[in-house]
C-alpha distance (Angstrom), angle and dihedral (degrees) to the residues before:
residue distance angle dihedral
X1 . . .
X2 3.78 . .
X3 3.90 109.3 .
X4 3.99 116.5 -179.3
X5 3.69 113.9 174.3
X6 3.82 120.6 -146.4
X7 3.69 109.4 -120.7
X8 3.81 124.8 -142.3
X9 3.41 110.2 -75.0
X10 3.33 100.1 6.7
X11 3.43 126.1 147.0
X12 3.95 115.2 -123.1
X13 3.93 93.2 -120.9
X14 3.47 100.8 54.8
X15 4.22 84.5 52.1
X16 3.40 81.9 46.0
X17 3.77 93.6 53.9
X18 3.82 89.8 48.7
X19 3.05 98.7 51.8
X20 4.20 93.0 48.3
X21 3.96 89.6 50.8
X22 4.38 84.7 50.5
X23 3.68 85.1 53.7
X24 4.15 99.2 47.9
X25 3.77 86.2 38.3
X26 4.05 91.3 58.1
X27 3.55 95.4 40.7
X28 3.97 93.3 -119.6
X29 4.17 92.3 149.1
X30 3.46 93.6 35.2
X31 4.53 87.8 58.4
X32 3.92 88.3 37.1
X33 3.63 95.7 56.1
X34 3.87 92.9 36.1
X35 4.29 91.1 56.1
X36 3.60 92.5 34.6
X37 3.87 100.7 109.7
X38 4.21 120.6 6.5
X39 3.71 116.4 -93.5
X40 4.08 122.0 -153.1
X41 3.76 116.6 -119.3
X42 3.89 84.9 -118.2
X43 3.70 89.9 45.3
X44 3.46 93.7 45.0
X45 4.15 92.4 49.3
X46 3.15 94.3 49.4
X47 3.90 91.1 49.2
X48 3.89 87.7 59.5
X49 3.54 90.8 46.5
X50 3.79 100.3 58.1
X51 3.87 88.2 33.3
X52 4.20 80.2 58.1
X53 3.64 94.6 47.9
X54 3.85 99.7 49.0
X55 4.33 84.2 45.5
X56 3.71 80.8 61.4
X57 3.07 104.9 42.5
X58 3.75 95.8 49.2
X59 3.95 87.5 50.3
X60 4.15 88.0 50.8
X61 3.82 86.8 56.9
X62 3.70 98.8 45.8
X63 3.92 81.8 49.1
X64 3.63 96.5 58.8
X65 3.81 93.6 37.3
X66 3.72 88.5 55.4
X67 3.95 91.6 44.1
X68 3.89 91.1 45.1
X69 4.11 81.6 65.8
């Protein structure tokens, strides 16, 4: 659980902005979204997959861009 306490004299959006950069830092969104709806095993698998392919991919064209220098 994400606790940020509000300091004296603090203004509420700077709180507010501490407590948004504790959430991105821990990932919170990131599960949230990710567990929002159920995902087949297949589905899932196959996710990974194309989520691998375009990861390589992307690394094969900073490769060449870097070779191309």
């Amino acid at each position: 659980m994400i606790l940020v306490t509000v300091r004296e004299n603090e203004p509420f959006e700077k709180a507010l902005r501490r407590f948004r950069r504790k959430v991105e830092r821990e990932g919170i969104r990131k599960d949230i979204k990710k567990n929002s709806f159920y995902l087949k095993p297949g589905e899932k698998r196959r996710l990974k997959q194309r989520l691998a392919e375009k990861r390589r991919r992307k690394a094969l064209r900073r490769a060449l861009k870097k070779a191309g220098n």
